[in-house]
Structure formats: C-alpha cells, structure tokens
C-alpha positions as MATLAB code, in Angstrom:
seq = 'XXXXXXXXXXXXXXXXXXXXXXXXXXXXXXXXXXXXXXXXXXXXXXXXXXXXXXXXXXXXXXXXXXXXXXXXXXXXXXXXXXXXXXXXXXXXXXXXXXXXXXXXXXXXXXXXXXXXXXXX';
ca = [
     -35.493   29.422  -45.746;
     -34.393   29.094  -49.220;
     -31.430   31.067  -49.557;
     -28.936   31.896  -46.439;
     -26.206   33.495  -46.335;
     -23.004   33.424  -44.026;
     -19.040   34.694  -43.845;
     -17.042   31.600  -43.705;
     -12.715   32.447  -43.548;
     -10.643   34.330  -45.843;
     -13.383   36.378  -46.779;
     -14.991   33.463  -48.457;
     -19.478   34.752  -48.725;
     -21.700   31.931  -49.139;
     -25.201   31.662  -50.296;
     -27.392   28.455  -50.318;
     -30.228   28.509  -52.774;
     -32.779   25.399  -52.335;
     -36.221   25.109  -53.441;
     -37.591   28.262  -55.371;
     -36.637   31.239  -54.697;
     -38.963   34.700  -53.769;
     -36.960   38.104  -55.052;
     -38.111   38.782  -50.783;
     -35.926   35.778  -49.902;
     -33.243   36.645  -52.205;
     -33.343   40.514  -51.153;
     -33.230   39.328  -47.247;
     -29.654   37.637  -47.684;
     -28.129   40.700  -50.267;
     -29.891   42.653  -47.222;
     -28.080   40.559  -44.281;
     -24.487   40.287  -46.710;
     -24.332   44.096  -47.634;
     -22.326   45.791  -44.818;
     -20.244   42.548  -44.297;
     -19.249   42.636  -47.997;
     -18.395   46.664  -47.311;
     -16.545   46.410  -44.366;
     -14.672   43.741  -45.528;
     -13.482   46.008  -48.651;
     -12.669   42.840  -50.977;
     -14.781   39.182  -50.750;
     -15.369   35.949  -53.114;
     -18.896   34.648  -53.041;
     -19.802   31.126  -53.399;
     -23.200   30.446  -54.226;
     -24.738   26.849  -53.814;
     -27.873   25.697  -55.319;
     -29.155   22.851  -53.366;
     -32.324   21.476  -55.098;
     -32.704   24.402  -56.189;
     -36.063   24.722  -58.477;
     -35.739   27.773  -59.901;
     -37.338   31.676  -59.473;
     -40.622   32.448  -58.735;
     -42.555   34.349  -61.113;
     -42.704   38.319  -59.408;
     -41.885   41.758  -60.069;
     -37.930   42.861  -58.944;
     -35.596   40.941  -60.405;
     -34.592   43.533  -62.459;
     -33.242   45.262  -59.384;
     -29.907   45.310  -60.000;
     -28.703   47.990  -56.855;
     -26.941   44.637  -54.923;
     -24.670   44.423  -57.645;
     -24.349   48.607  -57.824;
     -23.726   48.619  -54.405;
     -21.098   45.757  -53.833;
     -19.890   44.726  -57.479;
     -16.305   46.640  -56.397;
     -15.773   44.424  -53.338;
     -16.594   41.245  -55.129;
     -13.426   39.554  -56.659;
     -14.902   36.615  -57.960;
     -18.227   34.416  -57.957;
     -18.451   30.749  -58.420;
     -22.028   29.212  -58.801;
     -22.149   25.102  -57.729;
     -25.446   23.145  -59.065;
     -26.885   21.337  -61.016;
     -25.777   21.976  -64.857;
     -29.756   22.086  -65.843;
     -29.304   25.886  -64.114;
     -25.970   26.736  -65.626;
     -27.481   29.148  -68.886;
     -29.918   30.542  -66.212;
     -27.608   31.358  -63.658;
     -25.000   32.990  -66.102;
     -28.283   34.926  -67.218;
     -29.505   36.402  -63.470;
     -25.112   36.708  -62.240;
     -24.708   38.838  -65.180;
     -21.708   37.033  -66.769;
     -19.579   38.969  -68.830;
     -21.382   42.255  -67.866;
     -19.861   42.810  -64.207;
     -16.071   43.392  -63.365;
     -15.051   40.381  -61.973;
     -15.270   36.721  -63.599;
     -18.125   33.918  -62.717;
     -17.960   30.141  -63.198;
     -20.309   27.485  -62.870;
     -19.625   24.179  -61.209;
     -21.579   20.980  -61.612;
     -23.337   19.592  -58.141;
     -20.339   17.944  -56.289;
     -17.474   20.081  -56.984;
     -18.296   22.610  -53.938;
     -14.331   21.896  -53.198;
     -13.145   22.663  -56.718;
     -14.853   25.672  -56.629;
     -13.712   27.342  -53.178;
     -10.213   26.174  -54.403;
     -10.966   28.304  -57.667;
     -12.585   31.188  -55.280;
      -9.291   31.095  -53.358;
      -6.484   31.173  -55.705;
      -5.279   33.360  -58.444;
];
C-alpha cells in the first residue's frame, strides 16, 4: 500500500508515502487516522516519503475536509523526503495557510524531525 498510517507514543501520527500515490489511498489513511486524531484532542504528524514518486493525476485533491476536520488537533507536521518534493509538498500541506507550522526534512533526518515534532 502506498501510504499507511499508524499512532506511535506521545501522540506522535505517522504516514508513509512510497511509490505514487491515488487521492483513494491517501483518503483510506485520513479515513483510518480521523477518530484517533479526535480522541486524542492534540497530535504531531510525521509524514515520510519513501520513494515516493509523486500524485497520480485524478479528481479530489482539492478536498480539503481532512484538514477541516482535524487541523485543531494537529500541533505540528514535519514532512521527511527527498528535497526534489520539498516545493510540492509545502504546496499539497498547505504551508503558511493552516494554524500550525510545517517543515520539510531531507531523506535521513527521520530523527531530527520527530525530535522537532516533540519539542517546543
């Protein structure tokens, strides 16, 4: 599957993105992470592109009711991958437009960026 998600401690959400990814894959995981990131009432997300190649060309991505629903749980999102996707992945995260910051990490600093996720 190209994009899973799972609740890993101190309400740390993480997403791996590989290959390309279907708005029916992406909408599965938001799908399966919804109530957790409600119940939960405050969460960082951590989102991991691993060989990622990008979106597939299809009608939805301008859905934006994930980010309606949850945007005032999330405290902070930190994207890891290759830099190639950094522009893009500002783009589709909505950085600057949503209430909580986003960074981008380059592909090997998964560690720098749940110590980012975690602190502050």
């Amino acid at each position: 599957m190209p994009v899973s998600w799972k609740l890993g401690t101190s309400n740390l959400g993480v997403f791996t993105v590989s290959g390309k990814l279907s708005i029916d894959e992406l909408q599965l995981a938001q799908n399966q992470a919804d109530l957790v990131i409600q119940k939960l009432g405050g969460i960082k997300i951590l989102i991991i592109l691993d060989n990622f190649s990008g979106w597939e060309k299809a009608e939805g991505w301008d859905d934006f009711s994930f980010a309606e629903r949850n945007d005032r749980y999330i405290e902070k999102i930190a994207i890891v991958g290759d830099r190639k996707w950094e522009d893009l992945a500002y783009a589709f995260t909505l950085k600057g437009l949503r209430p909580f910051p986003i960074e981008y990490f380059k592909d090997g600093e998964s560690e720098a960026a749940e110590h980012w996720l975690l602190t502050g």
